[in-house]
Residue, then its C-alpha position, 0 to 999 in steps of 0.5 A: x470518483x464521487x462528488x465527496x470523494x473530490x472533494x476530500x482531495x481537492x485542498x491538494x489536487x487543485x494546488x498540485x494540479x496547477x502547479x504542473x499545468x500551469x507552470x512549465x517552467x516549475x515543473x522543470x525545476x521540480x523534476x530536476x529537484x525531484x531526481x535530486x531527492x530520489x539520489x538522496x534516498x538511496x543513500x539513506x538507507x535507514x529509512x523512517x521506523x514505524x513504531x507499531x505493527x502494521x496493522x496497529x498504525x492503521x488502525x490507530x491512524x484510521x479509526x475516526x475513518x468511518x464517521x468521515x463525511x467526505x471521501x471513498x467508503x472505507x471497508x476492511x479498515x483501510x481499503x477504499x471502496x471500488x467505484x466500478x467492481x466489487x472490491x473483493x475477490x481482486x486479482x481477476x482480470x481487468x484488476x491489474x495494472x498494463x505490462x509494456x512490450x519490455x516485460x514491465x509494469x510501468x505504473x506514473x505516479x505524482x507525490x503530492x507537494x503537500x510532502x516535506x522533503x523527508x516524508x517524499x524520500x520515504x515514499x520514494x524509498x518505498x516505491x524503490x523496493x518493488x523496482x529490484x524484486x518485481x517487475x513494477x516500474x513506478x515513474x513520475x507522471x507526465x500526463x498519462x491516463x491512468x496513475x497512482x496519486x500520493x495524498x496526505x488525506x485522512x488516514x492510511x487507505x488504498x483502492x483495491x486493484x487498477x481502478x483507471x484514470x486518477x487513482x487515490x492512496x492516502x497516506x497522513x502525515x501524522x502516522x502514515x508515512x512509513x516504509x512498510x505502510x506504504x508497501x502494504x497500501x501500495x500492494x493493495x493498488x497492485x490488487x492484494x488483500x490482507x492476508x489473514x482473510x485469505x480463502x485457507x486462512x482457517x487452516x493456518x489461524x483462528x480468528x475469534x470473532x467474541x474478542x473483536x470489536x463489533x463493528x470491526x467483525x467484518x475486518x476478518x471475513x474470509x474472501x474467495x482469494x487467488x492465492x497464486x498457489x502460495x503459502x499461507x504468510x504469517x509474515x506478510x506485511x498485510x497480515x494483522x497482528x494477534x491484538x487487532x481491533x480487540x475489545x481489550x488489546x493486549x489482553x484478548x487476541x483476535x487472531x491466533x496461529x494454530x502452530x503456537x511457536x509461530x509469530x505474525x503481524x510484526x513485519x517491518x518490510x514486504x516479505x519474500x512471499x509477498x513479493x514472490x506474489x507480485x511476480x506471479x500476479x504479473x507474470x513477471x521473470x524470477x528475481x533474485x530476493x537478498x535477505x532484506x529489502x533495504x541490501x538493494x538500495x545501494x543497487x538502484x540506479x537513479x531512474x525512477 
């Protein structure tokens, strides 16, 4: 990580790291407290209701993002810039996150202190939808290498992929902390792009580039993607809505379907596409997916 990109974190890896180093015996107690909010997040299953598209809370909650003077180089409105690869094309080997033995992909976390108790059952909640449809496995962190950290820092932004060792995603906590953004910042950890810049998007939709922000152009270049032999998915959580980054939104539309009875950029939650994805990118076994996500909560286990 980069001296700026430090030290936009340190106000809270600095706080949480010594709490858990420092403090054996808090880090019991908050382990057990943790667990104990894990439950209480199954039982609500409701969840935090986004208000807007996914697309248009990013770019609502990012937009100063690009005058900032600290942090990681924000590029495609909310992926963060690779310290050691090429952001774009990653679902490459060495991009992806260790499959264990058992046929899982154990991904530690740490959820920063800086949370309320409402704010972290969120993320939890969200981190729980992948534990039912995917493979991914996310535990709490006990000291391994390479780990995912959940910050409130400035905006909604992910790194693209497996980058190794302490690996950002920032989640503000004035905007950020919603079931399907988290999702949608969270698949970009796992190694996917937005989908309206996948490499056979011209087939499915139009991007009209006079009616974007021009220093927003570069949001909807095409990318030579690994679409793992799937659809084209209006319905993905990482796919942008009509109006994004226009020059007059709600009056000139950026992307456009070239089917006029479809509707994209409105989903509240992973679609079955997005998810049947993950499965292939890790080479998981086939699960069962229910109409809605949330219909598996009650299932989970307190195991996290």
């Amino acid at each position: 990580m980069s001296d700026a990109g430090k030290a936009s974190v340190t106000p809270y890896l600095t706080f949480d790291m010594r709490l858990f180093i420092m403090a054996p015996l808090l880090l019991l107690v908050f382990s057990l407290m943790s667990q104990s909010l894990l439950c209480a997040a199954l039982a609500e299953i409701g969840g935090r209701r986004s208000v807007g598209s996914v697309s248009d809370i990013i770019q609502r909650v990012n937009g100063h993002l690009g005058r900032q003077k600290r942090g990681p180089v924000i590029t495609d409105d909310d992926i963060a810039q690779s310290r050691r690869r090429n952001a774009v094309p990653c679902t490459s080997r060495g991009c992806t996150w260790s499959k264990g033995s058992n046929g899982n992909v154990v991904i530690p976390v740490f959820i920063s202190n800086s949370y309320s108790w409402a704010e972290r059952r969120v993320i939890i909640r969200s981190l729980l939808t992948f534990h039912r449809t995917t493979c991914i496995r996310f535990v709490w962190w006990r000291g391994q290498s390479d780990y995912i950290y959940f910050f409130p820092g400035s905006g909604c932004w992910s790194y693209l992929g497996r980058q190794g060792g302490l690996q950002l995603i920032s989640l503000n906590r004035f905007g950020c902390v919603y079931l399907p953004i988290v999702q949608h910042e969270v698949l970009h950890a796992l190694g996917f792009h937005h989908e309206h810049v996948r490499s056979d998007r011209d087939d499915y939709v139009r991007i009209i580039f006079r009616n974007i922000q021009e220093d927003k152009k570069r949001n909807f270049r095409r990318v030579n993607t690994n679409n793992l032999n799937t659809p084209y998915d209006y319905n993905s959580v990482m796919h942008y809505s009509t109006y994004a980054f226009s020059i007059s939104p709600g009056e000139l539309q950026t992307i456009t379907a070239r089917n006029s009875n479809v509707e994209f950029g409105q989903a509240t939650e992973m679609s079955r596409k997005d998810i049947r994805r993950v499965n292939r990118l890790y080479q998981c076994s086939e699960f069962k997916i229910k109409t809605k996500l949330s219909e598996h909560l009650a299932d989970i286990t307190c195991n996290l």
